[in-house]
N, C-alpha and C positions, 0 to 999 in steps of 0.2 A: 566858578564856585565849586569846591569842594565840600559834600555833606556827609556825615557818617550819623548811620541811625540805626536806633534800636527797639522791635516792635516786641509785642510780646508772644508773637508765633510768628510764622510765615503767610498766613491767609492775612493775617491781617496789615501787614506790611503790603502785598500786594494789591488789597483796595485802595488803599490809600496811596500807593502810588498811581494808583490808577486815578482816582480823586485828584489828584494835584496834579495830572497831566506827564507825570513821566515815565510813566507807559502810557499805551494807548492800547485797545482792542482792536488788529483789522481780519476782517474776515477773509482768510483765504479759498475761497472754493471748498473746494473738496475734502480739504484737509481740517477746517474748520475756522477756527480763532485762536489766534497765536498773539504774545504781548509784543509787540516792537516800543523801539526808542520813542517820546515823546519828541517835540518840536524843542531845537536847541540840548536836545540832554546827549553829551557826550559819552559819556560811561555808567552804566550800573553792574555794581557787582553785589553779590550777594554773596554776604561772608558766612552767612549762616550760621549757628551754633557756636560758640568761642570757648576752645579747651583751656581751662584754667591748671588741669592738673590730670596728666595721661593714665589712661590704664596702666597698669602693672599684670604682667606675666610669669608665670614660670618655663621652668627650663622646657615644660611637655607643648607649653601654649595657652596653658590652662588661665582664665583671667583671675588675677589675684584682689585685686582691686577696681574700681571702679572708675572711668574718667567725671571728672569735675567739671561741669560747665555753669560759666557766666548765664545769669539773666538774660532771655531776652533771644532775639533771632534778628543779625547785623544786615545791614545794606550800607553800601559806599555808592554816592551819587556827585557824579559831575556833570554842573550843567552850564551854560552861556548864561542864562537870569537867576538872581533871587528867587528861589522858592523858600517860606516858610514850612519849616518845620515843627511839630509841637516836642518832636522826638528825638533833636538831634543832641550830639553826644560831644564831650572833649575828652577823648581818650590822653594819659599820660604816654601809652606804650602803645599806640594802635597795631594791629595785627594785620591792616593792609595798607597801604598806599597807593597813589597813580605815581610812574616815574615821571620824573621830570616836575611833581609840582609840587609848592611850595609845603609845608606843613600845616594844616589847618588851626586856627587861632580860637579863642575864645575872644569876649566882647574886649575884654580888658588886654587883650591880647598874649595869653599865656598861652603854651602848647598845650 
């Protein structure tokens, strides 16, 4: 199952994946606590920030304008089960994919 979601920062995306098991906390030693993959979850990525509309520059470097970002701070999740989400998203034009798998659907089945 492929999930694409949308939290409204990054701390809070990261509880909650932690909440739903796909991250997990293990303690390494020395180094501390670090997030690994939850049981069954193939891939997270973390899209982060979504540029709707890039900076502009001039010739010096100078910024002219400002980047436009989307709502919201992304994560793309592939896992082996069914995990509900309250947050999950049907993008028209998503900005990531895993290769190799299908395109993600809605209920009614649109892209």
């Amino acid at each position: 199952m492929e999930y694409k979601l949308n939290y409204t920062d990054k701390e809070t995306a990261i509880a909650d994946l932690i909440a739903k098991g796909v991250y997990t906390l293990e303690d390494l030693h020395e180094s501390g606590e670090t997030l690994c993959y939850g049981q069954g979850i193939q891939a997270i990525v973390e899209i982060g920030l979504i540029v709707l509309e890039n900076p502009t520059f001039d010739d010096e470097g100078n910024e002219l304008t400002l980047a436009v970002y989307a709502d919201g701070y992304a994560y793309d999740v592939m896992s082996e089960q069914e995990i509900v989400f309250e947050n999950q998203i049907f993008p028209n034009t998503p900005r990531h994919s895993f290769a190799g798998y299908n395109e993600i659907k809605d209920e009614q089945g649109a892209i």
